[in-house]
C-alpha positions in Angstrom: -12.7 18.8 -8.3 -11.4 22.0 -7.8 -8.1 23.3 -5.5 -9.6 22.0 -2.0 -12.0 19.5 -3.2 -9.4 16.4 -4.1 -8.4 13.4 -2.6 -4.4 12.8 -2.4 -3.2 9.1 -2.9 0.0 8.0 -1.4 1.9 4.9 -2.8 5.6 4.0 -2.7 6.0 2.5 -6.3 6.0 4.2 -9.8 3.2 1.5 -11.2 0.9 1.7 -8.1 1.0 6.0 -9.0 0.6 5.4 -12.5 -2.5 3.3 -12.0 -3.8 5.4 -8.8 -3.6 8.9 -11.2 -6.9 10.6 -12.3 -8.9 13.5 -12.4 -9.4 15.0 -9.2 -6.4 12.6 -7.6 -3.2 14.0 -6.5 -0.5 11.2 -6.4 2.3 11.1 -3.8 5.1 8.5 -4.8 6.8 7.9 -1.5 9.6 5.9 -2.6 11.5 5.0 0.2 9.4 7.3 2.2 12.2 9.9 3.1 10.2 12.6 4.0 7.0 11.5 3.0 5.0 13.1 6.5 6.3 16.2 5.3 5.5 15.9 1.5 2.4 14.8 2.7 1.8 17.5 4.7 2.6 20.5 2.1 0.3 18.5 -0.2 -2.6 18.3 2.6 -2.5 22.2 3.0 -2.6 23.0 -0.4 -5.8 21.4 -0.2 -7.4 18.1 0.6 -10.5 16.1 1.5 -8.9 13.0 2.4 -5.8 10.6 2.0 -5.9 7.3 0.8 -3.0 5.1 1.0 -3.0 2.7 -2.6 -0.6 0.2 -3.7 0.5 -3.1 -2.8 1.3 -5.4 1.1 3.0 -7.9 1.9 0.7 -10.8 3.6 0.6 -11.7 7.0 -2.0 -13.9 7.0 -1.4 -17.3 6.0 -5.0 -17.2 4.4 -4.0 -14.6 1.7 -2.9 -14.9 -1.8 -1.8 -13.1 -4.1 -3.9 -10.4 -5.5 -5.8 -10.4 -3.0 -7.7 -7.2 -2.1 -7.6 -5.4 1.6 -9.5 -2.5 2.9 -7.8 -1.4 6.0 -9.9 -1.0 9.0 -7.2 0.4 11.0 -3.6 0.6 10.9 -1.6 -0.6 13.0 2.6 0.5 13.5 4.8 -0.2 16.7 7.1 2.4 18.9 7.4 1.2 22.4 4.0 -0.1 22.0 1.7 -1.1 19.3 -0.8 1.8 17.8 -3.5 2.1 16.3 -5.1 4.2 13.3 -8.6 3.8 12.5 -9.8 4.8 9.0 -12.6 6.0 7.8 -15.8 3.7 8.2 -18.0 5.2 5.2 -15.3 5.3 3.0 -13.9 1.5 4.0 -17.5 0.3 3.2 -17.8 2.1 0.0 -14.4 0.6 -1.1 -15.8 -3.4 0.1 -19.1 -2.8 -1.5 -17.6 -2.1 -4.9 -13.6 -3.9 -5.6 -15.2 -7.8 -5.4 -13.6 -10.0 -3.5 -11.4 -8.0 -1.1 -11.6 -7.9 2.5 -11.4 -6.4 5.5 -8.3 -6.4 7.9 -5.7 -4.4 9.8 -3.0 -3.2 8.4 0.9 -3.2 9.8 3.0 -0.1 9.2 6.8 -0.6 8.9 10.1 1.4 7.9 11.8 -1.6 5.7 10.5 -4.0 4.1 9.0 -7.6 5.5 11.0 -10.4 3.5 11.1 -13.6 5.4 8.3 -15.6 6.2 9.7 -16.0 9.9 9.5 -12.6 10.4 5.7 -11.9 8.8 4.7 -14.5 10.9 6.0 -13.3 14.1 4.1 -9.8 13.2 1.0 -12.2 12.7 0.6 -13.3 15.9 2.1 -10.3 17.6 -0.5 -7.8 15.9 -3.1 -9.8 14.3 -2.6 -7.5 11.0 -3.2 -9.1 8.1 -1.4 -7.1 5.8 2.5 -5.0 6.1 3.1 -2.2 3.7 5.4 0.8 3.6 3.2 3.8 3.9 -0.4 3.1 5.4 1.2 4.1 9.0 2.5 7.6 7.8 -0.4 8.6 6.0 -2.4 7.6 8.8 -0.2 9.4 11.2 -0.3 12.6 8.6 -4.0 12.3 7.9 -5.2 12.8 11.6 -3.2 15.2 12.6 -5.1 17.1 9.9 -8.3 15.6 10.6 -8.9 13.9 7.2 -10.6 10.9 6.6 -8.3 7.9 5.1 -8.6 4.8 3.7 -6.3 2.1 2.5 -6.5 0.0 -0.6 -3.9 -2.7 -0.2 -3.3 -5.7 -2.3 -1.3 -8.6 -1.6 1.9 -9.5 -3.8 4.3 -11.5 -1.6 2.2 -14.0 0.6 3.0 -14.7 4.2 5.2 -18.1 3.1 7.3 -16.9 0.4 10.2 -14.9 1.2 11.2 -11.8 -1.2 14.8 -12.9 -3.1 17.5 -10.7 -2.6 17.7 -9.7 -6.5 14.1 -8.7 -6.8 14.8 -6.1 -3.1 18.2 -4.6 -5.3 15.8 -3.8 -8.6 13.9 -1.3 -6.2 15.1 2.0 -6.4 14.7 4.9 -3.7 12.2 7.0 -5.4 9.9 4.2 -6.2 11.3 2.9 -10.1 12.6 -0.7 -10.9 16.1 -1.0 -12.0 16.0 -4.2 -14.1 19.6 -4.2 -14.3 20.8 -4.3 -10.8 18.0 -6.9 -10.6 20.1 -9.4 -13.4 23.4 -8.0 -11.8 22.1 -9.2 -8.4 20.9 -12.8 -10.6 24.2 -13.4 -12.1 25.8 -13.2 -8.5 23.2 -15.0 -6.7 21.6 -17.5 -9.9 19.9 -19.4 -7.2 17.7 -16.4 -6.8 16.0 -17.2 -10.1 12.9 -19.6 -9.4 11.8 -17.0 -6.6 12.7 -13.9 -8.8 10.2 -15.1 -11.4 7.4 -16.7 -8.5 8.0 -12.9 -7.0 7.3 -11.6 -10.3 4.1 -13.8 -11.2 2.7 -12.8 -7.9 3.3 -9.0 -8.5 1.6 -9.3 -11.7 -1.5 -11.1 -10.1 -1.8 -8.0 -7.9 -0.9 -5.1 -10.5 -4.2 -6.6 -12.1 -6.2 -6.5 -9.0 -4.7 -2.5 -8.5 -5.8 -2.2 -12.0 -9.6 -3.5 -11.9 -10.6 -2.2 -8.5 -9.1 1.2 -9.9 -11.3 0.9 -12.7 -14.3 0.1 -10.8 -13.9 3.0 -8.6 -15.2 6.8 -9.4 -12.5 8.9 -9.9 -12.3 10.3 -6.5 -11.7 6.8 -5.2 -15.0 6.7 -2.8 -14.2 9.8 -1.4 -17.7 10.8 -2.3 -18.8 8.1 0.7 -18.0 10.7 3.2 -18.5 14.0 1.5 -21.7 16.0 2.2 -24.2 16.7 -0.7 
């Protein structure tokens, strides 16, 4: 691909960009996603053909597992009302036709993240999303204003019952990293933390594998060829 031929791929974790990088991919790693419209945006002028937003949701549907795959078919974030994003339709297909086993759903944009199953619930009935993540609402947002196609490639690692421990939120760091010792600092002040830290971790590692084999299946460009013109 050259300069304006190349798809940018927005996540908010330093695994999901390691796994999202390859040729013809430019990687955004959002972080906490201070400023990520307007990273995105510098990145989308330099040239682009379309966004995709790549990583890991929490689930909002009871139905989902862990490592489950979703391919957004619109996203879905709230300001005084509930909005909508549609992505793009070619590309969605391409993405169900070739990761097996993922599915189709809407996906919730927040700030913060989801933790308690209370809450994801409450967002399940109020939206009907099946997914929450971090990011799919600002690239969305970013991505039409440009008039680019997006897609999102979501896969679930905390399900809509299991709430996210308080240690495994404090190993998170603002640019997207893990910091393993704030993570057994948090432990040793909260040791009850430890059967969910580890269930948090297991499901995480179900999901980095799904990440890792739809990635593999995928062309380089991620199915942005779906939508291009020959």
């Amino acid at each position: 691909m050259g300069c304006g031929d190349r798809l940018i791929a927005v996540v908010g974790l330093a695994f999901e960009a390691r796994i999202a990088a390859g040729p013809g991919v430019r990687v955004i790693c959002s972080g906490n996603g201070k400023d990520l419209a307007a990273s995105l945006s510098k990145a989308i002028a330099e040239g682009a053909t379309g966004v995709v937003s790549f990583g890991v949701a929490g689930g909002l549907s009871p139905a989902l597992r862990p490592g489950t795959c979703i391919i957004g078919s619109a996203i879905l974030f709230e300001t005084d009302r509930i909005n909508r994003i549609d992505t793009d339709h070619d590309w969605s297909q391409k993405l169900l036709q070739t990761i097996p086993g993922a599915v189709r759903g809407m996906l919730f944009g927040v700030p913060v993240p989801v933790t308690h199953p209370q809450a994801k619930a409450a967002l399940y009935m109020k939206t009907g999303a099946i997914a929450v993540d971090m990011e799919s609402h600002v690239v969305g947002g970013v991505a039409a204003a440009h008039g680019l196609p997006m897609a999102a490639i979501r896969v679930i690692a905390d399900p809509a019952a299991r709430a996210i421990p308080a240690s495994a939120l404090a190993a998170m760091r603002p640019n997207g990293t893990t910091d393993i010792a704030a993570m057994i600092w948090s432990m040793l002040k909260r040791p009850g933390d430890l059967p969910a830290v580890v269930r948090t971790a297991l499901d995480a590692r179900a999901a980095r594998a799904t990440l890792l084999r739809g990635r593999q299946l995928l062309e380089p460009g991620l199915g942005v060829s779906a939508f291009q013109k020959a």
